[in-house]
C-alpha positions as CSV (number, residue, x, y, z in Angstrom):
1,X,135.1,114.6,115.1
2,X,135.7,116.4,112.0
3,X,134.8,113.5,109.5
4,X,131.2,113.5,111.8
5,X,131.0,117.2,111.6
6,X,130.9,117.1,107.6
7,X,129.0,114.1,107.6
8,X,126.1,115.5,110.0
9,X,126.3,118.9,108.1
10,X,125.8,116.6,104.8
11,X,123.3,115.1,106.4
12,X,121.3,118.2,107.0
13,X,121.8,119.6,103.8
14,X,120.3,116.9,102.0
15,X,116.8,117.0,104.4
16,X,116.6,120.3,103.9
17,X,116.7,120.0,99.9
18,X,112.3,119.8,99.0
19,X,112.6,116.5,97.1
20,X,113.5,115.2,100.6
21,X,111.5,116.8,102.6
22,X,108.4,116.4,99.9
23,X,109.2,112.3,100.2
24,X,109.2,112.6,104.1
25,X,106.0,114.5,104.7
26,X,104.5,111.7,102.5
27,X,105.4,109.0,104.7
28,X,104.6,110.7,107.6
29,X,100.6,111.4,106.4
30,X,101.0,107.7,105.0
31,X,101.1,108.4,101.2
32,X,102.2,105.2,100.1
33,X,99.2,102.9,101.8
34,X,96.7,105.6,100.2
35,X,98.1,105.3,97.2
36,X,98.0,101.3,97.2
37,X,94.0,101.5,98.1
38,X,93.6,103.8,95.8
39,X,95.4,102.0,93.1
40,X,93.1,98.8,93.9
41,X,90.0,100.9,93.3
42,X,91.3,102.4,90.7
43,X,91.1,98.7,88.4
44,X,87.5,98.9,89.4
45,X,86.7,102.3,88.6
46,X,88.5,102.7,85.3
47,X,86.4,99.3,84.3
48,X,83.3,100.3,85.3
49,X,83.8,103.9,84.0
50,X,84.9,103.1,80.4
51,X,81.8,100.0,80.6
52,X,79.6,103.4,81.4
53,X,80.7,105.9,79.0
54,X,81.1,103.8,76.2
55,X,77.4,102.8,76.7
56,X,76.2,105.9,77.5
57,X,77.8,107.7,74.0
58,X,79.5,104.7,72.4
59,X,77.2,105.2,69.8
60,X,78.5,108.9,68.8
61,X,82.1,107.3,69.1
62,X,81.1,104.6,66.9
63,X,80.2,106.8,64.4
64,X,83.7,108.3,63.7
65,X,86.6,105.6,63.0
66,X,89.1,108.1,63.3
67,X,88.2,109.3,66.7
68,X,87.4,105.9,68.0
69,X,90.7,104.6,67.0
70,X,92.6,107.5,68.7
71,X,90.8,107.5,71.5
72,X,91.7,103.6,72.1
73,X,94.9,104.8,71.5
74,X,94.7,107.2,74.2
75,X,93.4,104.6,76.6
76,X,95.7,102.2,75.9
77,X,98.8,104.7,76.3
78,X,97.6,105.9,79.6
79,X,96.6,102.7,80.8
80,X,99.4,99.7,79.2
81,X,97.6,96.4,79.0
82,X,93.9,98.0,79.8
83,X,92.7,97.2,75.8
84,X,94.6,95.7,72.8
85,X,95.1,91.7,71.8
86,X,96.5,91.3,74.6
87,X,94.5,93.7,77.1
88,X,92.2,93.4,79.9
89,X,89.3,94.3,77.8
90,X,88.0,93.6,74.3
91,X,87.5,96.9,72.5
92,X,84.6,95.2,70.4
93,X,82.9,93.6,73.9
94,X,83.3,97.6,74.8
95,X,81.8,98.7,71.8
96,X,79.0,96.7,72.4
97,X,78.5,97.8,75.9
98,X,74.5,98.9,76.5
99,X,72.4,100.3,79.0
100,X,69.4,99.1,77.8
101,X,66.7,97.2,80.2
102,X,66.4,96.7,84.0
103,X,69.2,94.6,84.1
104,X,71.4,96.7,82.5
105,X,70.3,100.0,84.5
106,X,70.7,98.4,87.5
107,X,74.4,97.4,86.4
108,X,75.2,100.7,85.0
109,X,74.1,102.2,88.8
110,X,76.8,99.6,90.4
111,X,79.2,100.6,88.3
112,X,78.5,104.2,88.8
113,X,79.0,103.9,92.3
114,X,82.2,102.4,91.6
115,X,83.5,104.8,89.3
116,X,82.4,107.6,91.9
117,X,83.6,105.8,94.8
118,X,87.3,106.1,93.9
119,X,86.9,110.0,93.7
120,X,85.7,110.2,97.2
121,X,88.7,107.9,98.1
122,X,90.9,110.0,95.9
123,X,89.2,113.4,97.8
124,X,90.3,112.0,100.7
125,X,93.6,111.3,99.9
126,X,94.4,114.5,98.4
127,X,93.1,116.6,101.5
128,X,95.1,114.3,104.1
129,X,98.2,115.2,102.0
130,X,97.4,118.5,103.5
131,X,96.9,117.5,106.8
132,X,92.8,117.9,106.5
133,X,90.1,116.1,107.6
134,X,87.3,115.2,105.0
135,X,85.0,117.9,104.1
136,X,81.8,118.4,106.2
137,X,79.6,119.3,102.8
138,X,76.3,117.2,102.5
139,X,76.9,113.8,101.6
140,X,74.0,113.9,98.3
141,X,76.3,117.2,97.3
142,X,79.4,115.8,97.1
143,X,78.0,112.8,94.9
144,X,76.8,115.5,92.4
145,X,79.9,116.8,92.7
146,X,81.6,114.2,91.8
147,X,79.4,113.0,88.7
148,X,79.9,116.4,87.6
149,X,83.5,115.4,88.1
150,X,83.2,111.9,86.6
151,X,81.3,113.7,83.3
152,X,84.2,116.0,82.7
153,X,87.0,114.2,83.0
154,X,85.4,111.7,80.8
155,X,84.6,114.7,78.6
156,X,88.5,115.5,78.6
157,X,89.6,112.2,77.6
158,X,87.0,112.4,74.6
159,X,88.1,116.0,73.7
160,X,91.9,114.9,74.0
161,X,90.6,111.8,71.4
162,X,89.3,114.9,69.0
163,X,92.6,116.7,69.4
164,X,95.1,113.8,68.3
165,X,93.2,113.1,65.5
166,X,93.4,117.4,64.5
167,X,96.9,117.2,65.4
168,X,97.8,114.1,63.5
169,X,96.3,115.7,60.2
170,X,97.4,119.0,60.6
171,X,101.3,117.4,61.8
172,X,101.0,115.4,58.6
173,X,100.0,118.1,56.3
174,X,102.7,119.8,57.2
175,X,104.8,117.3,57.0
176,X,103.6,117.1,53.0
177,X,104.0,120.6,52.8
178,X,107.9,120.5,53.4
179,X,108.5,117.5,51.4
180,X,108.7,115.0,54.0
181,X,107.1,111.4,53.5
182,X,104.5,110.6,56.5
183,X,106.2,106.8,57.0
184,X,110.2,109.0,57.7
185,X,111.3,109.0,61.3
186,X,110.9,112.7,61.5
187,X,107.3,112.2,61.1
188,X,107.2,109.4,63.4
189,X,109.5,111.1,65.8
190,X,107.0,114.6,65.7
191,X,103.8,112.3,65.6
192,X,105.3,110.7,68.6
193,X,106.3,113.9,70.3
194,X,102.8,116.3,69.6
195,X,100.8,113.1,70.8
196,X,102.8,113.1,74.3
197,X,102.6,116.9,74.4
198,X,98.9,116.8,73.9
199,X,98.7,114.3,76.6
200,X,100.8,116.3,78.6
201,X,98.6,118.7,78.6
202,X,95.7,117.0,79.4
203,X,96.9,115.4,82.6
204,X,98.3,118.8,84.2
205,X,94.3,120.3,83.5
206,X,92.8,116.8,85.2
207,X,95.7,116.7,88.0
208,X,94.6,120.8,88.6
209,X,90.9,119.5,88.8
210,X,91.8,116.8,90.8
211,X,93.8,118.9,93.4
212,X,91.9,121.6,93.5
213,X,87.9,121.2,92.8
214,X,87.9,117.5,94.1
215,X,90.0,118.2,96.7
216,X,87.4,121.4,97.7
217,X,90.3,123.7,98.9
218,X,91.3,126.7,96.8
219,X,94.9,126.3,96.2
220,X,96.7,129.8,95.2
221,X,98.1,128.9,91.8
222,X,101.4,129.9,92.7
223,X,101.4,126.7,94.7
224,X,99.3,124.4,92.2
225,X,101.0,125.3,89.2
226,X,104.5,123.1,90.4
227,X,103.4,120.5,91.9
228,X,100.7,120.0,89.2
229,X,103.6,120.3,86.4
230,X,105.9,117.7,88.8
231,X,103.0,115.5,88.9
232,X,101.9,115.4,85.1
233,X,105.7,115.1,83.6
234,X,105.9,112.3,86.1
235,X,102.9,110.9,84.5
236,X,104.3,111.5,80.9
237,X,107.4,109.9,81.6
238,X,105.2,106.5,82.6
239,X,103.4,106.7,79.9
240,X,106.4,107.3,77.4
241,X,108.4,104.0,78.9
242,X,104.5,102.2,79.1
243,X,104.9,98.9,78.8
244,X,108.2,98.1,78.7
245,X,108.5,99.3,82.3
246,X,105.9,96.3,83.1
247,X,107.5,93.9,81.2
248,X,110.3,92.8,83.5
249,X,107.9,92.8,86.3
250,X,104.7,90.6,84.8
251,X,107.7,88.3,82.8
252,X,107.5,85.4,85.5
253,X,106.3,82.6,83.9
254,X,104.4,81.7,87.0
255,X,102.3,84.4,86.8
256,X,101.5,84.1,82.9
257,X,97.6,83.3,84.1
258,X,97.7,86.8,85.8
259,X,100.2,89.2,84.1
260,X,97.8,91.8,82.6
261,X,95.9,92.3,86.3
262,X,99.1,92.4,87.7
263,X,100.5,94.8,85.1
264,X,97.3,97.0,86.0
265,X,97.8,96.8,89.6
266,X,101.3,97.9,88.9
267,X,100.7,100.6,86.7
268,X,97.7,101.8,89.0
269,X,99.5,101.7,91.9
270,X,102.5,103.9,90.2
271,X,100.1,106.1,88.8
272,X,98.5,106.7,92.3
273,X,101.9,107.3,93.7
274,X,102.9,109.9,91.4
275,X,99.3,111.8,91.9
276,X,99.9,112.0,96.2
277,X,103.2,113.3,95.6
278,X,102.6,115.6,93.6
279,X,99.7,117.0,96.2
280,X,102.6,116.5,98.9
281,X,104.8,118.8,97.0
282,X,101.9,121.4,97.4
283,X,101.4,120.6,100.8
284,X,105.4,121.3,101.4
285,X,105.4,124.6,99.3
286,X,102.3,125.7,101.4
287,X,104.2,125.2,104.4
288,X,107.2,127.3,103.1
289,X,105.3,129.8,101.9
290,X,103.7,130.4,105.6
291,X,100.1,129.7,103.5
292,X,97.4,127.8,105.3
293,X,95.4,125.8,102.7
294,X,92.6,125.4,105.7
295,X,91.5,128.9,105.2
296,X,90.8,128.2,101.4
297,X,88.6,125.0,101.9
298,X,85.3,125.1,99.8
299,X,84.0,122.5,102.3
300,X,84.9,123.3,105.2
301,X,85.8,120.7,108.3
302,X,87.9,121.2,111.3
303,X,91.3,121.6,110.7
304,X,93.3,119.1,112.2
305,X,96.8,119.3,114.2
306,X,98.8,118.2,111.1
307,X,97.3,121.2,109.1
308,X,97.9,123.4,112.0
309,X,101.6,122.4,112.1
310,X,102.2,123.3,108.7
């Protein structure tokens, strides 16, 4: 009786730690089949996104090397196997990406809806993290909304593009300044090192965005600020193992014809994983904190039983 004692009070110790409790609340509002639809729209949307932008302002891209090649750089860090030799897409078929004509209009409006499509998915996915139905705003106004979305984030990406390439030069100037030759492993190590800071960053501003304006619920920032910091090391930490964390699982030979969607579905599907929880963790310190997120919708909708039990 004594062994079950201490095993029953281990027990309960252990679901009362947050990580626990965080991983069990996502099961229960179905994180993990979210995440896997959203991870399938995601291939879709990130296609039809980068076709979009890059022939909407590939032209101003085009006109500085420097920023182009870092912002490829960018994509294919966040992204493993999405462009490159060996990618998914061609950066010069990118580059060459137009708008131009009917035909290309009406493609750029399919791909639009795409791209916007998988924030509406990711909206709701966020918002039944915390136990809330979708929003009842105007249908038109959350598709501005979320082109307003789509335009900033890309905006972001761009911006973080501009800041490698300042940080680069300013890290190697420094660099010069002390003596030390740009090809040492210092500099490779601190090149390395500012570029995953930078894109550190960048993903805890779009995961905030994400959680809280796409979402349409005005989380305190006592409670954003963690699971927005969980969410975007968690990101980081994919990014910085890349592709060799798809390597052993696209290795079968049998699936040489398919490896790179595969690899994308993968990394997608991770990706979208790592976003929900991070919402769940909000959802759970909401919950402790005795704060109901339903009285800080933007759009509101009825608040459902799950957001009334926490």
């Amino acid at each position: 009786m004594a062994l079950q004692a201490r095993i029953a009070s281990a027990v309960a110790f252990v679901m009362r730690l947050k990580p626990v409790r965080v991983f069990v609340h996502y099961g229960q509002v179905r994180g993990p089949l979210l995440a896997q639809g959203l991870s399938y729209q995601a291939i879709f949307a990130v296609f039809a996104g980068l076709w979009l932008a890059f022939a909407v302002a590939g032209f101003v891209i085009r006109g500085d090397p420097r920023v182009l090649d870092a912002l490829l750089d960018v994509l294919a860090t966040s992204v493993p196997g999405l462009i490159g030799d060996d990618g998914a897409i061609d950066a010069d078929r990118l580059l060459s990406a137009s708008i131009l004509g009917w035909t290309g209009a009406i493609a750029a409006a399919g791909l639009l809806f795409t791209a916007l499509g998988w924030l509406a998915s990711g909206r709701e996915a966020v918002r039944s993290m915390f136990g809330m139905p979708g929003p009842a705003t105007n249908f038109l106004l959350l598709k501005l909304k979320d082109l307003g979305l789509a335009v900033g984030f890309g905006a972001v990406v761009l911006v973080s593009a501009a800041l490698s390439v300042a940080s680069t030069a300013a890290l190697e100037a420094l660099l010069r300044l002390v003596g030390i030759d740009d090809d040492s492993l210092a500099a490779v190590v601190g090149g390395r090192a500012l570029g995953l800071a930078i894109m550190f960053v960048i993903d805890a501003v779009l995961l905030g965005a994400f959680y809280r304006v796409l979402s349409g619920i005005r989380i305190p920032l006592r409670l954003l600020a963690p699971g927005t910091i969980l969410a975007a090391a968690a990101l980081g930490a994919l990014k910085a193992l890349g592709s060799s964390l798809l390597g052993g699982a696209t290795s079968n030979p049998l699936l040489a014809g398919f490896a790179v969607i595969i690899g994308l579905l993968i990394w997608f599907n991770l990706v979208c994983q790592v976003i929900l929880i991070g919402s769940a963790w909000i959802s759970v310190s909401a919950a402790d904190g005795d704060v109901d997120l339903t009285a800080h919708q933007v759009e509101r909708g009825e608040p459902s039983g799950t957001a009334a039990a926490l």
